[in-house]
C-alpha positions, -999 to +999 in steps of 0.1 A: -542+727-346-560+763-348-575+770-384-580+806-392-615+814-401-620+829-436-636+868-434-672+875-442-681+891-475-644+874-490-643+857-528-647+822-529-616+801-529-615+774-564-605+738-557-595+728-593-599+688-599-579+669-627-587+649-646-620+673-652-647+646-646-670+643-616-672+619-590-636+618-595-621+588-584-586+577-565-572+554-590-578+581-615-545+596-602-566+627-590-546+661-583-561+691-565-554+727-568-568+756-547-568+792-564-571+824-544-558+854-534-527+853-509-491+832-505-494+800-519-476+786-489-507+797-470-535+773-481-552+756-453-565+722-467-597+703-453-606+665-449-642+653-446-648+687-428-614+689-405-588+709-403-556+684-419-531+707-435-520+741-426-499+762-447-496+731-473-492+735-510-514+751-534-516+718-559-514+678-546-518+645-556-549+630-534-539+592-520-576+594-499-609+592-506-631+618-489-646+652-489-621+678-497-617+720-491-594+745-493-585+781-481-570+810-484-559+840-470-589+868-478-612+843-493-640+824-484-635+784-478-638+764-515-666+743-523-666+702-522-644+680-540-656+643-532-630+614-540-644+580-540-629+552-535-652+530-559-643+502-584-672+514-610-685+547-617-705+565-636-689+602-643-698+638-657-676+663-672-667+685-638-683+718-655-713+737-651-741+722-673-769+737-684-807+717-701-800+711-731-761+704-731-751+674-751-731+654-725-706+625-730-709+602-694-683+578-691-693+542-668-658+531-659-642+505-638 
């Protein structure tokens, strides 16, 4: 299918992952939710750089693994969201951190 292209100059869409914690992780029961300007019913979803869902829903639960983006209407394409796949992991609290931070890491599996 034909993907629409997101303008030049636009805001950057948000691709919200809970739980909060980074690399997140399938059986962590992950759900993704893009935030941007426009319908709701008009987010265009991408999979490890493809186009796989147009006008899906702003918030899902991910059964995957892989590279994840979303879109919206007036705004620019969201970052990466990578879900692994992985039996043990090592993870970070999904916010920005700055030197200095105390940080809690959690080694799961």
């Amino acid at each position: 299918g034909w993907c629409p292209l997101s303008p030049a100059g636009a805001q950057t869409t948000q691709l919200l992952v809970e739980p909060p914690w980074r690399p997140a992780v399938l059986w962590d029961r992950v759900t993704l939710t893009c935030q941007g300007s426009g319908t709701r019913s008009a987010t265009t979803w991408y999979k490890d750089g493809q186009c796989w869902w147009q006008e899906g829903p702003d918030q899902f639960i991910v059964t995957e693994s892989g590279t994840y983006q979303c879109d919206r209407p007036s705004t620019r394409l969201s970052p990466k969201v990578i879900i692994l796949n992985d039996w043990q992991v090592l993870q970070v609290p999904a916010r920005a951190l700055q030197e200095g931070d105390t940080v809690t890491l959690r080694c799961r599996r």
